[in-house]
C-alpha positions as CSV (number, residue, x, y, z in Angstrom):
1,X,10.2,-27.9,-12.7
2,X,12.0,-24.1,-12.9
3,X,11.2,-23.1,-8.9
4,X,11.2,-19.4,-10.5
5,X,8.0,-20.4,-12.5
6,X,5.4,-19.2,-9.5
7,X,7.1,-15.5,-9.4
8,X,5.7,-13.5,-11.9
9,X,5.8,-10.0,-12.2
10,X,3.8,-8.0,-9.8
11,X,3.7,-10.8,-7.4
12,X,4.9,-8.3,-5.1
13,X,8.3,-11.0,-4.1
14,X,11.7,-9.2,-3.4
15,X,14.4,-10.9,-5.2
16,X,18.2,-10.4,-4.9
17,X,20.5,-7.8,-7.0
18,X,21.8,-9.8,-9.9
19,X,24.2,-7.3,-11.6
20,X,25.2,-4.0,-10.7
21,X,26.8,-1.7,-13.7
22,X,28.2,1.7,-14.9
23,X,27.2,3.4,-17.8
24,X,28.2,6.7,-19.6
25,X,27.7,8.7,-22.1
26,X,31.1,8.4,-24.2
27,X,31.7,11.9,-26.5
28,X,32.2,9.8,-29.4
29,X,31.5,6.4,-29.0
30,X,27.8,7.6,-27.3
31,X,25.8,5.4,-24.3
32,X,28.7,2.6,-22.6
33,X,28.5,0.3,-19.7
34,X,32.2,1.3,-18.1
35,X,32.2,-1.5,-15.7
36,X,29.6,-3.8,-14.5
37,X,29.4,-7.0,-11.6
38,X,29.2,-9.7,-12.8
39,X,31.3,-9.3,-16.2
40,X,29.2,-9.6,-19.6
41,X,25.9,-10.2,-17.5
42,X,24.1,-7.3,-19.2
43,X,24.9,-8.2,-23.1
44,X,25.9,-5.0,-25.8
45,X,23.0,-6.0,-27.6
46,X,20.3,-5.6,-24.4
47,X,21.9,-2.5,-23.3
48,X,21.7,-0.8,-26.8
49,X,18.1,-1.3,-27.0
50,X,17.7,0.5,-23.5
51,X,20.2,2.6,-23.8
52,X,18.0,6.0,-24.7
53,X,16.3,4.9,-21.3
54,X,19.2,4.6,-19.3
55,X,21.2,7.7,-20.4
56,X,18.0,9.3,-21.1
57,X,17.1,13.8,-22.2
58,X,17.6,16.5,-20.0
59,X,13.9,16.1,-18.8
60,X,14.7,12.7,-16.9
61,X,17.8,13.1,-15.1
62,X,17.9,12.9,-11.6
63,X,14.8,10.7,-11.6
64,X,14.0,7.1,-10.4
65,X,13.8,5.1,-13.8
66,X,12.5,1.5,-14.0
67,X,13.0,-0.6,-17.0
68,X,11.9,-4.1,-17.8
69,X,13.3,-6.3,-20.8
70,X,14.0,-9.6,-22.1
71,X,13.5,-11.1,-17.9
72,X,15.6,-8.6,-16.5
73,X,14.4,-5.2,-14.1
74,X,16.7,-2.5,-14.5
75,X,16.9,0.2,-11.9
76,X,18.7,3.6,-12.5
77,X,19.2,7.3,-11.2
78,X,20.6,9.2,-14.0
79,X,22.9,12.1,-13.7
80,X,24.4,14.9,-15.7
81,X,27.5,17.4,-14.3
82,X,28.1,20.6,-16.2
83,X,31.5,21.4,-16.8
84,X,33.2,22.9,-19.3
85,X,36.8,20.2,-19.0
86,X,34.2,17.4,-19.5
87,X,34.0,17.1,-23.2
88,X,30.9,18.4,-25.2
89,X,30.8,20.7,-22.0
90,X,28.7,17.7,-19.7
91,X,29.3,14.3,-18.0
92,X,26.7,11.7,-18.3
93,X,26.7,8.5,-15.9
94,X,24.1,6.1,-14.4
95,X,24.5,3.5,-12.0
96,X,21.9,0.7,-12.3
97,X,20.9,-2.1,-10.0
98,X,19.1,-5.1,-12.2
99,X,17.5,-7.7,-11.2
100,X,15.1,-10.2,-11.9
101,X,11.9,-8.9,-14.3
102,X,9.2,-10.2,-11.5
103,X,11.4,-8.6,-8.6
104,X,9.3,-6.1,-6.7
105,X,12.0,-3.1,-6.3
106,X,11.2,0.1,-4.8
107,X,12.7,-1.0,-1.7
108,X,16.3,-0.4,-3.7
109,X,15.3,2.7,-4.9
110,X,16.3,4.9,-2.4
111,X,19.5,2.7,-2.5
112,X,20.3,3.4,-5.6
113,X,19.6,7.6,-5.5
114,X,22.4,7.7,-2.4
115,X,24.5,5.7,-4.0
116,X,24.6,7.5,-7.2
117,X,24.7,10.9,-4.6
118,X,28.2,9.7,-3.6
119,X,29.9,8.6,-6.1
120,X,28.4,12.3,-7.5
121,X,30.1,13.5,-4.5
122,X,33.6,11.8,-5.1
123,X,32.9,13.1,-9.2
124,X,33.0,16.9,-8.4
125,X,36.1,16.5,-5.6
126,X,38.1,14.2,-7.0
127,X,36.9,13.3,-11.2
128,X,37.1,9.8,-9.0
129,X,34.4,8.5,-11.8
130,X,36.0,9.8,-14.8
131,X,39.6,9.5,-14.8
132,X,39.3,5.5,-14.4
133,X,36.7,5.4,-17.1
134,X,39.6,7.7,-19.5
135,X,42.5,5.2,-17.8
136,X,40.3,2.2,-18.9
137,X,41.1,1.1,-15.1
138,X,37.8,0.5,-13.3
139,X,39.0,-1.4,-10.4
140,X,38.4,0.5,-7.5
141,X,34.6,1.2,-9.1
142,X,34.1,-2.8,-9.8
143,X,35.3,-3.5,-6.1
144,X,32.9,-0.9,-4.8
145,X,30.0,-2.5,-6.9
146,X,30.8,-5.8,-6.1
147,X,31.0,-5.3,-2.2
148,X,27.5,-3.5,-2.5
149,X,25.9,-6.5,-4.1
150,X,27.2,-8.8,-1.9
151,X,26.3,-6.9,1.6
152,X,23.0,-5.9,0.0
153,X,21.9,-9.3,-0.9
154,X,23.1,-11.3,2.4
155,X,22.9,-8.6,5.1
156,X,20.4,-5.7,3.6
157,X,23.4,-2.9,4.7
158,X,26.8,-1.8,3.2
159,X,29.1,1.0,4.3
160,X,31.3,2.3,2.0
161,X,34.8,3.8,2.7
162,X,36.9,5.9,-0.3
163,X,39.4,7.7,0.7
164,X,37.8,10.0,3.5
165,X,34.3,10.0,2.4
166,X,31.7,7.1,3.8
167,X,27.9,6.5,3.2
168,X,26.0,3.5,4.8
169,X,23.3,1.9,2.7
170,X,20.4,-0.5,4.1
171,X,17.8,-1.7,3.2
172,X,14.5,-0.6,4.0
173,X,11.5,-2.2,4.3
174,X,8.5,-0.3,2.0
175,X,5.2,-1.4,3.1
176,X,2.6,-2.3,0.3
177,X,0.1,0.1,-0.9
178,X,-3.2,0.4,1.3
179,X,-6.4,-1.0,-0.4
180,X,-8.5,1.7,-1.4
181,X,-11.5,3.7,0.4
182,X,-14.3,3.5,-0.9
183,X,-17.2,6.6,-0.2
184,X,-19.5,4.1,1.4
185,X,-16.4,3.5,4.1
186,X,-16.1,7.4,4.8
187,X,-19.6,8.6,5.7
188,X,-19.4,12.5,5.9
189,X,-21.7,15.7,6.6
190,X,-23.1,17.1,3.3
191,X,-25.0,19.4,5.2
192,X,-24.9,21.0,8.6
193,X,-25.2,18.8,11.6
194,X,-28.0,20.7,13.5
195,X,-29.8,20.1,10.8
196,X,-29.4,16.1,10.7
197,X,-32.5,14.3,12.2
198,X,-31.5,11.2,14.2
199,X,-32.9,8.8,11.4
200,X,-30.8,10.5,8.9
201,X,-27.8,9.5,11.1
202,X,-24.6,7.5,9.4
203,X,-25.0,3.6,8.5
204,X,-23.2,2.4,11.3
205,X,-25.2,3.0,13.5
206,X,-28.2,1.2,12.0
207,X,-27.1,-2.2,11.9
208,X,-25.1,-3.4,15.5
209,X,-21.8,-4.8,15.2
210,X,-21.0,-8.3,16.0
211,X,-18.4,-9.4,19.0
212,X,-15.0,-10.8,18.3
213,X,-13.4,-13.3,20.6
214,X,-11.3,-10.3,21.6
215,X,-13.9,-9.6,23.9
216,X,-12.6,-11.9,26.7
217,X,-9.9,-9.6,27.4
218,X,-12.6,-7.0,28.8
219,X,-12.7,-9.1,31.5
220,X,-8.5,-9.9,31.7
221,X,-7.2,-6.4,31.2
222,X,-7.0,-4.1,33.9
223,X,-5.5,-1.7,31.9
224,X,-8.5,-2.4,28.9
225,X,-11.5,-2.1,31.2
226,X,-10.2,1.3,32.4
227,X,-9.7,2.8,28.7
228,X,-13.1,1.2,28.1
229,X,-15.0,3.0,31.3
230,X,-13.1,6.1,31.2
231,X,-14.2,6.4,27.0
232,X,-17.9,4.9,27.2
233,X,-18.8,7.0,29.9
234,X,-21.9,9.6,29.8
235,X,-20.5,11.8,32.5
236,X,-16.8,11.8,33.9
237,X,-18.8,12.3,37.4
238,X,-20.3,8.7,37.1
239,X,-18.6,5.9,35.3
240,X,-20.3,2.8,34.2
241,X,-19.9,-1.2,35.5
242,X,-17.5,-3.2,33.4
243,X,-19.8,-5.7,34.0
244,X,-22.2,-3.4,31.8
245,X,-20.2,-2.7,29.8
246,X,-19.5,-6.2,28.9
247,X,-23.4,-7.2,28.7
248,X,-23.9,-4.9,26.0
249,X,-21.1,-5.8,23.6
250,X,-21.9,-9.4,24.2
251,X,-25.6,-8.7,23.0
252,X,-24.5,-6.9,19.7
253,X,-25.3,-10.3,17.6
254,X,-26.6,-10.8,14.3
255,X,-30.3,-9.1,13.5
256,X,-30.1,-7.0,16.2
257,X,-30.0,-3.4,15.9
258,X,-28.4,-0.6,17.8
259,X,-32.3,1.1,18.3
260,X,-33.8,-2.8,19.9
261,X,-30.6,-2.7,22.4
262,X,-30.5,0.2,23.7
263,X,-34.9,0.1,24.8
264,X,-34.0,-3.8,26.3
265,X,-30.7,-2.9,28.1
266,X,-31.5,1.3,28.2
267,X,-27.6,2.3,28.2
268,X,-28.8,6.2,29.6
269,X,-29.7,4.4,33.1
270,X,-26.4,2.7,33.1
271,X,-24.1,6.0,32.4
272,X,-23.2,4.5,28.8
273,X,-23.1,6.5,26.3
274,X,-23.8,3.9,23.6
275,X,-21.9,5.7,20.5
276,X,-18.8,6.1,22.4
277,X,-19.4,2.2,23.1
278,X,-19.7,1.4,19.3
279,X,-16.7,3.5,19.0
280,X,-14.6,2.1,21.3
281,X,-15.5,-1.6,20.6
282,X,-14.8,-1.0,16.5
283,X,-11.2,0.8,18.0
284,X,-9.9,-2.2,20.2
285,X,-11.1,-5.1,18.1
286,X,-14.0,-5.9,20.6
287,X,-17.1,-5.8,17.9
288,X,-16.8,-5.5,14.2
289,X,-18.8,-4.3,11.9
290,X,-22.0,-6.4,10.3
291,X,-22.7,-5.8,6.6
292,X,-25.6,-7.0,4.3
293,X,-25.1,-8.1,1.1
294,X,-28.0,-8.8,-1.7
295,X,-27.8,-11.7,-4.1
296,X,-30.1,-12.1,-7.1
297,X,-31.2,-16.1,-6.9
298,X,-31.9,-16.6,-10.3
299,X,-28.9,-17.7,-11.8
300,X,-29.5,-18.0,-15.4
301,X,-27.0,-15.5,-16.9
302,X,-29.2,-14.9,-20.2
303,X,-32.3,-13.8,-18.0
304,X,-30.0,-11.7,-15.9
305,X,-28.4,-9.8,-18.8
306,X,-32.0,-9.4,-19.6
307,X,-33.1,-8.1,-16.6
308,X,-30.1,-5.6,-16.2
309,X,-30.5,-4.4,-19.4
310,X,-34.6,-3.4,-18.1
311,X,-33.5,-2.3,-14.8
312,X,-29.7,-2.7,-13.3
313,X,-31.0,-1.7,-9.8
314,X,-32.6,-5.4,-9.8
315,X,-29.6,-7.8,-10.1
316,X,-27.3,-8.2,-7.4
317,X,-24.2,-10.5,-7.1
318,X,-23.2,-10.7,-3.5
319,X,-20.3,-7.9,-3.9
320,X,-21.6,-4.9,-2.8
321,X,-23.0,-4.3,0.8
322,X,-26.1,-2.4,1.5
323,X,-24.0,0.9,2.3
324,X,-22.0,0.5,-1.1
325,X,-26.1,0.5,-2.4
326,X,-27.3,3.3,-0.6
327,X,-24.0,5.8,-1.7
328,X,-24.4,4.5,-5.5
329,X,-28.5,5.1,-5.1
330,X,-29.0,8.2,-2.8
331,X,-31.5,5.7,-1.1
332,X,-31.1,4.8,2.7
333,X,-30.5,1.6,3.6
334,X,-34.4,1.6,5.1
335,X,-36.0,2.4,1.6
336,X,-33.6,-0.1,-0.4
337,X,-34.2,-2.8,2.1
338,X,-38.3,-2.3,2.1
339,X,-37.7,-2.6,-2.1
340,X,-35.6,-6.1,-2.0
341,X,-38.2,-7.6,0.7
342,X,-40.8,-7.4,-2.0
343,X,-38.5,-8.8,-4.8
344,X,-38.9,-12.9,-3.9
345,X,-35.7,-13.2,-6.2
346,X,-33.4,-11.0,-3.9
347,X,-31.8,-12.7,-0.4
348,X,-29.5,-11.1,2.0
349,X,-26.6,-12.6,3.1
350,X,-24.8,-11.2,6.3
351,X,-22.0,-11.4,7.2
């Protein structure tokens, strides 16, 4: 079986450099590759169909461009030089990077833009590009491209030496994109906070978080249980007990809520002030956050696309917590909860 068969493209796997080339716009003959590593590896017939992409108008020069085709990714930084001893008054070239179609590759992009920079560079000073492309002698550009492919692919760095100019390239690591925030995530003030009642407060604070096994190192880590009294403290006149402190994260279990544990362990009388406790926990790792999810029981998809179609409030599939309800609803999460307790067809599950 073809071991390339489980990358496919977007599986977000970097793959190596499988060509680099040089392409120009010739004054006759039009869009060229001038020299490319390995020889032949990007066919006449592939790069004419791309060609108007790779050499492309006057509106995409110096941009990043990405092109995909026929299992190949091909990555380019085009560039035009006005001058009037280029003929048709302009010099087109681009210098691609291609690799394999399912090849995550915006980790080469910046590659490529500094590369193409100095060999731009070396163009103005010395015509270094164009007078091997007129001699029909590209050696000194296919040694350059060859040495970058191989340093890139086996050690991530190159430096490059012509004449007196040098660049290094390497290879640096992009991190993936962040998953997305939703509003329920990001509770904010729509109004002013003196006017906020304390029922009215955000949905954290309704529903205790649950301890991690983190928690042991409260009673490890010097350094932690300092942080932790110095943060939770009421006053910065009278610290609280680790011991205390401890006791209350370890009662933050599942059903409780923040209101029942602070009237059994009263937090005021133990110079804890409990938000910054919540705050603090949810910060190091020590508690996480408990959500509530509703599920419809009835599982007959006819009756449920039935149902929806009477009132979409009343099926639930497990994917969306209670806060996710209560941003979508304008409802708090007391009035949506005291609505699904009186539908026998709607459980929680928490988690």
């Amino acid at each position: 079986m073809d071991g390339n068969l489980k990358y496919y493209e977007g599986c977000g796997q970097e793959g190596p450099i499988r060509c680099i080339f040089l392409c120009e716009f010739h004054p006759t003959a039009g869009p060229r590759i001038t020299c490319q590593v390995p020889e032949n590896y990007i066919s006449k017939d592939i790069f004419d169909t791309v060609s108007h992409y790779i050499i492309p108008k006057v509106q995409l020069q110096r941009c990043t461009l990405t092109v995909t085709l026929l299992g190949s990714k091909i990555l380019g930084f085009p560039v035009r030089i006005d001058n009037k001893k280029y003929a048709r008054n302009a010099y087109y070239f681009n210098l691609c990077f291609v690799c394999d179609a399912w090849a995550r590759t915006v980790h080469l992009e910046p590659l490529v833009k500094k590369l193409t920079e100095y060999l731009l560079s070396m163009e103005l000073e010395t015509e270094w590009l164009s007078k091997q492309s007129l001699s029909g002698d590209a050696k000194a550009l296919s040694g350059l491209m060859r040495q970058v492919m191989q340093d890139i692919n086996s050690r991530r760095m190159c430096t490059l030496t012509v004449g007196t100019t040098t660049t290094h390239l390497t290879v640096v690591r992009v991190n993936t994109d962040p998953a997305p925030v939703k509003d329920h995530q990001v509770p904010v003030f729509l109004y002013s906070r003196q006017s906020f009642v304390a029922d009215q407060w955000d949905l954290t604070t309704n529903q205790v978080y649950s301890a991690t096994p983190k928690l042991r190192q409260l009673t490890r880590c010097v350094g932690l249980q300092r942080q932790c009294v110095e943060f939770c403290a009421r006053s910065p006149r009278q610290l609280p007990r680790v011991s205390d402190l401890f006791r209350m994260y370890a009662a933050m279990t599942y059903g409780s809520t923040m209101r029942d544990l602070c009237r059994r362990l009263r937090p005021q009388e133990l110079a804890i002030n409990e938000r910054k406790l919540v705050l603090f926990g949810v910060l190091e790792g020590l508690i996480r956050r408990v959500y509530k999810y509703p599920v419809t029981l009835n599982n007959d998809s006819s009756s449920i696309r039935s149902e929806q179609s009477q009132n979409p409030s009343r099926v639930y599939t497990g994917m969306a917590c209670l806060d996710e309800l209560c941003c979508q609803s304008g409802c708090s999460a007391s009035q949506i909860e005291e609505q699904l307790e009186r539908d026998s067809d709607v459980v929680f599950i928490v988690k």
